[in-house]
mmCIF file of the N, C-alpha and C atoms, coordinates in Angstrom:
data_MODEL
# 
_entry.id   MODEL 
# 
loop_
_atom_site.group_PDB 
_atom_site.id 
_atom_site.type_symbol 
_atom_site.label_atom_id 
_atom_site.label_alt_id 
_atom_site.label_comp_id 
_atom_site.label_asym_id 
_atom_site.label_entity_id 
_atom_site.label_seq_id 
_atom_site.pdbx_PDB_ins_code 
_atom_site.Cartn_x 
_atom_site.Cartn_y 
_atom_site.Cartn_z 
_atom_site.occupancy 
_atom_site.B_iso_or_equiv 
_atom_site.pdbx_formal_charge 
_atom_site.auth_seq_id 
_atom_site.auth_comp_id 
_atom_site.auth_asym_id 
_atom_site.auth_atom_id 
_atom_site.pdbx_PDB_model_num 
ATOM 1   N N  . UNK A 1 1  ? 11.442  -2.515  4.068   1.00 0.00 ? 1  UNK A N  1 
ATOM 2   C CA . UNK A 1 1  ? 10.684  -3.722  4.253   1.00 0.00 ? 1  UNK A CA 1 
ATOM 3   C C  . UNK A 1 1  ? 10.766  -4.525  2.954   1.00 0.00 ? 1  UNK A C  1 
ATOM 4   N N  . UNK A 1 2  ? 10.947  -5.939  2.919   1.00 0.00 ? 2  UNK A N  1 
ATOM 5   C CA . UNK A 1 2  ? 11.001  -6.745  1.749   1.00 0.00 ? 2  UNK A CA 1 
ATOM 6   C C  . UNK A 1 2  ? 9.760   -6.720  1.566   1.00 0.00 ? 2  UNK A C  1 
ATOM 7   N N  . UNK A 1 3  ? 9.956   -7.668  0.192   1.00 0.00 ? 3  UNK A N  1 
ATOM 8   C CA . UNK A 1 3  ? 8.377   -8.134  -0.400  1.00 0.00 ? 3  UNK A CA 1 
ATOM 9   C C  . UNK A 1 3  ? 7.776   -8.985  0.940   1.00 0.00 ? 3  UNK A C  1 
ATOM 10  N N  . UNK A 1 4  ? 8.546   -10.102 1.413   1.00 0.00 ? 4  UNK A N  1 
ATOM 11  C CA . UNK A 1 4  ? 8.547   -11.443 1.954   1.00 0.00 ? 4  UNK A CA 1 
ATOM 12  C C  . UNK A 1 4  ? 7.862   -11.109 3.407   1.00 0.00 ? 4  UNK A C  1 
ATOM 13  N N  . UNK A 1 5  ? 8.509   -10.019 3.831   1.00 0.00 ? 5  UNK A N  1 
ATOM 14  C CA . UNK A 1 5  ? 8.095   -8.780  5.130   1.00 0.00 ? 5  UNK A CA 1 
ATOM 15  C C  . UNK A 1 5  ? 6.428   -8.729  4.981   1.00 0.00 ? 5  UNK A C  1 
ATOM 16  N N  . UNK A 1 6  ? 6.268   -7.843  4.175   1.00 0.00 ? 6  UNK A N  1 
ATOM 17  C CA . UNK A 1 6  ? 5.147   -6.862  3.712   1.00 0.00 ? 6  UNK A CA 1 
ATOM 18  C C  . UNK A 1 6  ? 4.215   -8.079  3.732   1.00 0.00 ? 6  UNK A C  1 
ATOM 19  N N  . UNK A 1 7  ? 4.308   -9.229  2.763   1.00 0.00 ? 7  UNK A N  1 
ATOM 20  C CA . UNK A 1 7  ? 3.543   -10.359 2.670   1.00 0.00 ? 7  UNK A CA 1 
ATOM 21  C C  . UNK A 1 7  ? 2.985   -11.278 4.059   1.00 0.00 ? 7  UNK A C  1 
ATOM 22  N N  . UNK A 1 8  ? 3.663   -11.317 5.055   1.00 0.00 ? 8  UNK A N  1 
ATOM 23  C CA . UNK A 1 8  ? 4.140   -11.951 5.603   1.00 0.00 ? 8  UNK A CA 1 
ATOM 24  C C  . UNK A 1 8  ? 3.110   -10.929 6.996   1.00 0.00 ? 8  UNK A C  1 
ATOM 25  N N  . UNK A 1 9  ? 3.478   -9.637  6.828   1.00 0.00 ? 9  UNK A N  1 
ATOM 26  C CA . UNK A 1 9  ? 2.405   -8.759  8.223   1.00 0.00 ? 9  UNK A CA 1 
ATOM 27  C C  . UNK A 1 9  ? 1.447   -8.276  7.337   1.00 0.00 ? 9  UNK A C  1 
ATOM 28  N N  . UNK A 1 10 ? 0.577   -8.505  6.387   1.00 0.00 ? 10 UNK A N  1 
ATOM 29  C CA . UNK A 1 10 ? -0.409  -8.588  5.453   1.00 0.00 ? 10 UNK A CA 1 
ATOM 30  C C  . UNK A 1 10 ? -1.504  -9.667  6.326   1.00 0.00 ? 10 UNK A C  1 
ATOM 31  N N  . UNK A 1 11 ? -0.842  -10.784 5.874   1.00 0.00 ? 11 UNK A N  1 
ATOM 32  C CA . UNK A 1 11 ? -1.323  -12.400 6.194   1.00 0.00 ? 11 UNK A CA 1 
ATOM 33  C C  . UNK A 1 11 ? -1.213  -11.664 7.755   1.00 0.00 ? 11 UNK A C  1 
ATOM 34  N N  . UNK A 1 12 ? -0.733  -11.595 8.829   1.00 0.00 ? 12 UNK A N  1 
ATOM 35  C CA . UNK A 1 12 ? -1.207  -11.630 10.223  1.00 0.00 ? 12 UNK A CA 1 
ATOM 36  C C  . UNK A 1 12 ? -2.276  -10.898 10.326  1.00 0.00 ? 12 UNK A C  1 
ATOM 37  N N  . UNK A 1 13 ? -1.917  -9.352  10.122  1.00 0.00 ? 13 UNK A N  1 
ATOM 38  C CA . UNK A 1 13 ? -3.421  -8.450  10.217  1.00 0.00 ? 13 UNK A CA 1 
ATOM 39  C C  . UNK A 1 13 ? -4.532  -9.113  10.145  1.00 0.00 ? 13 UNK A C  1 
ATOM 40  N N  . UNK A 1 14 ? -4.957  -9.476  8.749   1.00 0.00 ? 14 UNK A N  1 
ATOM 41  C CA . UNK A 1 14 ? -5.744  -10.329 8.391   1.00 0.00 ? 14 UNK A CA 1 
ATOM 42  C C  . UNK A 1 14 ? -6.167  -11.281 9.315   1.00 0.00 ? 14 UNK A C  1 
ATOM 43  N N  . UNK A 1 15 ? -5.438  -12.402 9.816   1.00 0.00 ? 15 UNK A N  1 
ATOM 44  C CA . UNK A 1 15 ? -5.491  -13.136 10.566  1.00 0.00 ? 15 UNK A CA 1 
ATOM 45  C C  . UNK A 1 15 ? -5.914  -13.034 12.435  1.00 0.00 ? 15 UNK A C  1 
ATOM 46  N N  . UNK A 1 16 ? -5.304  -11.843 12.516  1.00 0.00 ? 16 UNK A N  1 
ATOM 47  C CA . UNK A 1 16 ? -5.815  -11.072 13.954  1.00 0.00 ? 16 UNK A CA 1 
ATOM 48  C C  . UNK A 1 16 ? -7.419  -10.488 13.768  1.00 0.00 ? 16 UNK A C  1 
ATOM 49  N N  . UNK A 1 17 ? -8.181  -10.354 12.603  1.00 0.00 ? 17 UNK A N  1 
ATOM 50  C CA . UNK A 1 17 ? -8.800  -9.701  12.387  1.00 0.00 ? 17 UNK A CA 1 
ATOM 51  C C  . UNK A 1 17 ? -8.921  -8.365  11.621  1.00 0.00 ? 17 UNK A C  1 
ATOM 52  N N  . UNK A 1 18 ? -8.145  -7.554  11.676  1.00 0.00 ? 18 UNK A N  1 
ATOM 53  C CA . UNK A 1 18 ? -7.645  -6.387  10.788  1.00 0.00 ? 18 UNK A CA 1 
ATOM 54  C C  . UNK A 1 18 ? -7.845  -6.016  9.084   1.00 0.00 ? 18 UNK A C  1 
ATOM 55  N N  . UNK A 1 19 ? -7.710  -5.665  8.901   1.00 0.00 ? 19 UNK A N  1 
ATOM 56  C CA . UNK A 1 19 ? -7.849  -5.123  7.262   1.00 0.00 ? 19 UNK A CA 1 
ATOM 57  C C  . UNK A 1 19 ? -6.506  -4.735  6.871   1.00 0.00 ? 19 UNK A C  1 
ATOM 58  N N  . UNK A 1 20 ? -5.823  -5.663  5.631   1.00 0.00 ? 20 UNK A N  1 
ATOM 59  C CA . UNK A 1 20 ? -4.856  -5.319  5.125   1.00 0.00 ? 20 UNK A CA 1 
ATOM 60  C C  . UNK A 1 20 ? -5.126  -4.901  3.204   1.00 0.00 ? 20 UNK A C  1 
ATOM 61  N N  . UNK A 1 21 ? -4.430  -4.309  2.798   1.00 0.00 ? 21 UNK A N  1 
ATOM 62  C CA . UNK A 1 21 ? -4.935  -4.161  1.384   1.00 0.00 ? 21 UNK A CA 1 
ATOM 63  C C  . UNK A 1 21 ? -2.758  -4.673  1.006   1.00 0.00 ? 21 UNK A C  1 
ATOM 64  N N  . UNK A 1 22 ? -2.709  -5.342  0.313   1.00 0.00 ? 22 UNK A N  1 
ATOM 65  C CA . UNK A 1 22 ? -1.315  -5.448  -0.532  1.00 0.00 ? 22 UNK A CA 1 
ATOM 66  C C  . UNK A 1 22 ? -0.677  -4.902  -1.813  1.00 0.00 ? 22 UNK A C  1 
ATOM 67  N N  . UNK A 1 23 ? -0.305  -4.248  -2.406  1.00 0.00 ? 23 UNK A N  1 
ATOM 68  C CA . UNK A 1 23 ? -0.485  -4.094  -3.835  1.00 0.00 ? 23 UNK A CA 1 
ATOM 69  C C  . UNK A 1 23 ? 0.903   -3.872  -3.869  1.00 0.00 ? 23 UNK A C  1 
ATOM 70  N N  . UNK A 1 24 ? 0.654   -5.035  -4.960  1.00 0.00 ? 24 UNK A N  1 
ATOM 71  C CA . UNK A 1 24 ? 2.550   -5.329  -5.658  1.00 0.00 ? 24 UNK A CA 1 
ATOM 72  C C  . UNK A 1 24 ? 2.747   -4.371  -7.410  1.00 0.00 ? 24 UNK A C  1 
ATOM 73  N N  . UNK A 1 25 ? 3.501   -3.466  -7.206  1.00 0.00 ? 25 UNK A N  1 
ATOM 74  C CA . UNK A 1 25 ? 3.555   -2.698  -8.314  1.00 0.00 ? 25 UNK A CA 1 
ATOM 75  C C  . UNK A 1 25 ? 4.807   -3.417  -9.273  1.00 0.00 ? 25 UNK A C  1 
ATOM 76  N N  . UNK A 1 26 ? 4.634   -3.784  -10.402 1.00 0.00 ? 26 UNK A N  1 
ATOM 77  C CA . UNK A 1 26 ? 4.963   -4.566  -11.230 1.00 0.00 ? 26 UNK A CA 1 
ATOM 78  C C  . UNK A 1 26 ? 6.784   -3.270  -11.802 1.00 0.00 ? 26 UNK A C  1 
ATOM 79  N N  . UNK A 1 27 ? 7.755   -4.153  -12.256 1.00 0.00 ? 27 UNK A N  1 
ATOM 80  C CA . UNK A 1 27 ? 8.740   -2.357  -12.539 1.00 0.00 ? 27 UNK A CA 1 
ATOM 81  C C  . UNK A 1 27 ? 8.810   -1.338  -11.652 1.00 0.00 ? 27 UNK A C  1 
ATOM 82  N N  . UNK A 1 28 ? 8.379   -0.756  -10.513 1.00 0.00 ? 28 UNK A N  1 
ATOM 83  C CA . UNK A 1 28 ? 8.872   -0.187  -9.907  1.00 0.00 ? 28 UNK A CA 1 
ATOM 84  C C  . UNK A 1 28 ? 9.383   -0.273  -8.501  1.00 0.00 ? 28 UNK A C  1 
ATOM 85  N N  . UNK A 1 29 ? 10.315  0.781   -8.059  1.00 0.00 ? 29 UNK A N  1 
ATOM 86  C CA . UNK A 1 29 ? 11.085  0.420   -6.991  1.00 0.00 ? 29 UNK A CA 1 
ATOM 87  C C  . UNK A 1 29 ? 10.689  0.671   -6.051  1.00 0.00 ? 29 UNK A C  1 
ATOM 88  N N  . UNK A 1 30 ? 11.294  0.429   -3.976  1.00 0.00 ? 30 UNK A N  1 
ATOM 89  C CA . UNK A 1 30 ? 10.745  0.471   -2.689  1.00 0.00 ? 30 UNK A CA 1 
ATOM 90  C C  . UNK A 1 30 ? 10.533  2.053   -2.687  1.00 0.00 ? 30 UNK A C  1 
ATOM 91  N N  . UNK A 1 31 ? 9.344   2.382   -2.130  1.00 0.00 ? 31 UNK A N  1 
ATOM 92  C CA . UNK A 1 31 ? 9.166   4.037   -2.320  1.00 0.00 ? 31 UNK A CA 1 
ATOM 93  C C  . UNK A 1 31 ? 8.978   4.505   -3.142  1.00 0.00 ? 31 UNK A C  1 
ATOM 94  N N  . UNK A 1 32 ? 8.430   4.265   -4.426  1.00 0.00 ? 32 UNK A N  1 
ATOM 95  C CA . UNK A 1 32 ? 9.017   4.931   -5.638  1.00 0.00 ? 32 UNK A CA 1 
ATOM 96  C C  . UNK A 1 32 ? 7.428   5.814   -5.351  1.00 0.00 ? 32 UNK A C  1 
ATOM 97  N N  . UNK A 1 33 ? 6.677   5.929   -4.818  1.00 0.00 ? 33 UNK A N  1 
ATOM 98  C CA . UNK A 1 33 ? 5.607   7.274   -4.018  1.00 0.00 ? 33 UNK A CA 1 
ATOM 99  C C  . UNK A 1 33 ? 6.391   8.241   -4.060  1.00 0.00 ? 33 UNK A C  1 
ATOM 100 N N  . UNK A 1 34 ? 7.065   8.011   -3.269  1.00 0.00 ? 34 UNK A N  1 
ATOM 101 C CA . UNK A 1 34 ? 7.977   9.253   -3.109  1.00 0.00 ? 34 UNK A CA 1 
ATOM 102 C C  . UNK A 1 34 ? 8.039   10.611  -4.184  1.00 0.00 ? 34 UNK A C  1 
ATOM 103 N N  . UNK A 1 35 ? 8.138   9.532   -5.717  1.00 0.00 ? 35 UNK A N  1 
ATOM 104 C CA . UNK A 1 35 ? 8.570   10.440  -7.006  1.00 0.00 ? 35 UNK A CA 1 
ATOM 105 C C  . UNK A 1 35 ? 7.020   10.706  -7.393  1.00 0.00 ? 35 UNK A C  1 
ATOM 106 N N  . UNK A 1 36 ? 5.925   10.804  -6.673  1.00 0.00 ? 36 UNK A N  1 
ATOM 107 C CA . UNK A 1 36 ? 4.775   10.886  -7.410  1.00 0.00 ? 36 UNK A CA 1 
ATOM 108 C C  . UNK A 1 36 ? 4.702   12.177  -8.144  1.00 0.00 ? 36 UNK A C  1 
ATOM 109 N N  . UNK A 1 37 ? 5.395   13.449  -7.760  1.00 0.00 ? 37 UNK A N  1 
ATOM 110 C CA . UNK A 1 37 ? 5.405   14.406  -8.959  1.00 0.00 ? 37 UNK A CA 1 
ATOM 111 C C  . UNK A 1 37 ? 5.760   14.298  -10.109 1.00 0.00 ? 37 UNK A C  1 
ATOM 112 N N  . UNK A 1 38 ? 6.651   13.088  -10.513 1.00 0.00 ? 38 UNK A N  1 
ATOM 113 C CA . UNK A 1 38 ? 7.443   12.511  -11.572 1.00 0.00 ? 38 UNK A CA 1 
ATOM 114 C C  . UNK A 1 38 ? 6.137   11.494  -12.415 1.00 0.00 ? 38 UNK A C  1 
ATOM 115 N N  . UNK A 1 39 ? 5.974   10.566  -11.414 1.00 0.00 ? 39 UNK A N  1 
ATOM 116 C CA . UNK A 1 39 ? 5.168   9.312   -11.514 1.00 0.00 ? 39 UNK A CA 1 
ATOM 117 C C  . UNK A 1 39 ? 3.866   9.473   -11.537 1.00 0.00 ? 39 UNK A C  1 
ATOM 118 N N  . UNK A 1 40 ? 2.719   9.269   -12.570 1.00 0.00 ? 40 UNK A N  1 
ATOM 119 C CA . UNK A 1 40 ? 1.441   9.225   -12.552 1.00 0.00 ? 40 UNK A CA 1 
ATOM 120 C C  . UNK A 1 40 ? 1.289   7.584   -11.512 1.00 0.00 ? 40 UNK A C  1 
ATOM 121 N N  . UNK A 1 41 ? 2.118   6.712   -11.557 1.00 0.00 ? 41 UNK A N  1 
ATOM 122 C CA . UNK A 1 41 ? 2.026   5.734   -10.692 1.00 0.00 ? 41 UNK A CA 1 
ATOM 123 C C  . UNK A 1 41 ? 1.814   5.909   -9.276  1.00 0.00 ? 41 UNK A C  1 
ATOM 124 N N  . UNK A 1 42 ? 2.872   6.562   -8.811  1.00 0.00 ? 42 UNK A N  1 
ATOM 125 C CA . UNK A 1 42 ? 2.947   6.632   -7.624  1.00 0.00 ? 42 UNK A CA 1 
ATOM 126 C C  . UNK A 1 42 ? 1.948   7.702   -7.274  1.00 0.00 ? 42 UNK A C  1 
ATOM 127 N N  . UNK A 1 43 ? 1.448   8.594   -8.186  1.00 0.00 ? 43 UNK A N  1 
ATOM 128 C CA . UNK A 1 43 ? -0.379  9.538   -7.516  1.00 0.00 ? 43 UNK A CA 1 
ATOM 129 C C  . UNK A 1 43 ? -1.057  8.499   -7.360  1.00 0.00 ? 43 UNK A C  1 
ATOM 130 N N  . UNK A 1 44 ? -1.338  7.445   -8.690  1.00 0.00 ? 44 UNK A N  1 
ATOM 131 C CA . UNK A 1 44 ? -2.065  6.818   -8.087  1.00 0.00 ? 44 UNK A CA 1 
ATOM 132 C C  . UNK A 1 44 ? -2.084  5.778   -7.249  1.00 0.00 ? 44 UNK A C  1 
ATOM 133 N N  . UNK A 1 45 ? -0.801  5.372   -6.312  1.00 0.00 ? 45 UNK A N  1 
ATOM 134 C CA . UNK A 1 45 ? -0.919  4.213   -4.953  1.00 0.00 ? 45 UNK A CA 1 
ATOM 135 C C  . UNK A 1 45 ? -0.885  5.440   -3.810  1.00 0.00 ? 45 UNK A C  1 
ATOM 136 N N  . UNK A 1 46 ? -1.045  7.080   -4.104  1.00 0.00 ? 46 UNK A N  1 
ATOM 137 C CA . UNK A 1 46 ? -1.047  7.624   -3.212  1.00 0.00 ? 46 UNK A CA 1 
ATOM 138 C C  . UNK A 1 46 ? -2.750  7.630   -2.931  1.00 0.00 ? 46 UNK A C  1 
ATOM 139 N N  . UNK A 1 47 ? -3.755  8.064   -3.827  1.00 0.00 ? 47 UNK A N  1 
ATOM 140 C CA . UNK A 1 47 ? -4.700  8.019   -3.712  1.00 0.00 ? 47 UNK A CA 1 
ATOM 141 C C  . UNK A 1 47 ? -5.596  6.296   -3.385  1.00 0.00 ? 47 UNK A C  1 
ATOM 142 N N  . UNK A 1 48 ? -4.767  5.459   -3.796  1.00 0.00 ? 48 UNK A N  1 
ATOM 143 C CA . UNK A 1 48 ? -5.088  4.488   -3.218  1.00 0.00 ? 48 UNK A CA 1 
ATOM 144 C C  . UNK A 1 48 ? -4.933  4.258   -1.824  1.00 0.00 ? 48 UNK A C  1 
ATOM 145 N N  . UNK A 1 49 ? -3.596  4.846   -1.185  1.00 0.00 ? 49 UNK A N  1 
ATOM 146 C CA . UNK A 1 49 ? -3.692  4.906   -0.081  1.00 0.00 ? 49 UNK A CA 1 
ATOM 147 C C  . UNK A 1 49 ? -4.570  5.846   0.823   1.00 0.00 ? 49 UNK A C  1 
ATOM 148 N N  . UNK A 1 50 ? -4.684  7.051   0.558   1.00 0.00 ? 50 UNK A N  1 
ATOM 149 C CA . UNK A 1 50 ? -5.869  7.965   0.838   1.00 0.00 ? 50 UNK A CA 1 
ATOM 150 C C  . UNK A 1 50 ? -7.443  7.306   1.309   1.00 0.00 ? 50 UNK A C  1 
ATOM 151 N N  . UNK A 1 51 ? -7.844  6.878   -0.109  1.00 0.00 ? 51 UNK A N  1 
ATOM 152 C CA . UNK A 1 51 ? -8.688  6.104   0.060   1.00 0.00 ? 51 UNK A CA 1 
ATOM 153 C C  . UNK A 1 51 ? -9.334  4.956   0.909   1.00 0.00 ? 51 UNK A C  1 
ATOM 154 N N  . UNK A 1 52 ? -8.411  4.151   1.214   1.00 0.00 ? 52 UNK A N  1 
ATOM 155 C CA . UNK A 1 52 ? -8.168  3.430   2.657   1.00 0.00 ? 52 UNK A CA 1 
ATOM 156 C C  . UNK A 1 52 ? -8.214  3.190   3.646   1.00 0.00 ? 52 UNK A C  1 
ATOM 157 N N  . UNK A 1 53 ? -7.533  4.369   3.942   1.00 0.00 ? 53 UNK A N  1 
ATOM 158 C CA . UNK A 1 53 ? -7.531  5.129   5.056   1.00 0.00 ? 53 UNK A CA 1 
ATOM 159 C C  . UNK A 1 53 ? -8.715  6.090   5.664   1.00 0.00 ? 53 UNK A C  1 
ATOM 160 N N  . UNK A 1 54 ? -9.248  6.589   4.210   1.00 0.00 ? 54 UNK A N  1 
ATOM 161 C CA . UNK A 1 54 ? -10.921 6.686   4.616   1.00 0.00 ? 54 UNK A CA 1 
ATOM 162 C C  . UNK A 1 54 ? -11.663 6.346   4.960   1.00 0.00 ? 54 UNK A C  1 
ATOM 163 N N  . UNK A 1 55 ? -11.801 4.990   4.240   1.00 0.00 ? 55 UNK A N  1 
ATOM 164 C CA . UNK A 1 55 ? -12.297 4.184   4.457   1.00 0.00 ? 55 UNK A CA 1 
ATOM 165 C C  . UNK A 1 55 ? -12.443 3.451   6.117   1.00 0.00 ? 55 UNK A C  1 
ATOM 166 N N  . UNK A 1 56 ? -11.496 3.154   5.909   1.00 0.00 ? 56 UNK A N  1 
ATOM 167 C CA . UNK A 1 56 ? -10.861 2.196   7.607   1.00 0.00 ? 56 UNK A CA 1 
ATOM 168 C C  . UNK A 1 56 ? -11.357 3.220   8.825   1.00 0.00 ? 56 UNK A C  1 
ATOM 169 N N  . UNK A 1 57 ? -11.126 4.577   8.393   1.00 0.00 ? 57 UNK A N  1 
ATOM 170 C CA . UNK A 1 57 ? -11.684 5.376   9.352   1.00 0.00 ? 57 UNK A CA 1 
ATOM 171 C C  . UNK A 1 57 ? -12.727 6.075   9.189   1.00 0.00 ? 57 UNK A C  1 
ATOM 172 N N  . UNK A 1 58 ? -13.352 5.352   8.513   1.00 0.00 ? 58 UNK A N  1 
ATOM 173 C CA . UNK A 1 58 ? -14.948 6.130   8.176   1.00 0.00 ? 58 UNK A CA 1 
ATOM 174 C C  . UNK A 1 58 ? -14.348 7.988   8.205   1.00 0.00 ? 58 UNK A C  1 
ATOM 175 N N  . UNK A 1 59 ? -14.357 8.374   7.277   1.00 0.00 ? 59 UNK A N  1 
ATOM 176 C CA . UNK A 1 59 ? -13.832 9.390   7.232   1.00 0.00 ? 59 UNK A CA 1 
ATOM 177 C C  . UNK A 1 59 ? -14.687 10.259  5.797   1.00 0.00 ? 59 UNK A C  1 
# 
């Protein structure tokens, strides 16, 4: 998915009603989650995502 993508079904969610969260990571690459054993970054957009998802689902 591009930036332009991601931006782009952000703004609809939103717009349908929905909850979108965006976060543009500055230097790193598509997936770079992936390397979160590597990356203190990518733990933390994992726990950001976690979080979220808690959230959204009352959890």
């Amino acid at each position: 998915m591009l930036l332009s993508d991601a931006e782009r079904l952000a703004e609809r969610v939103c717009a349908y009603g929905g909850e979108a969260t965006l976060e543009i990571w500055e230097n790193l690459w598509s997936v770079f989650q992936l390397m979160s054993a590597l990356l203190p970054e990518g733990q933390e957009a994992i726990g950001k995502i976690g979080s979220f998802v808690k959230r959204i689902w009352s959890l």
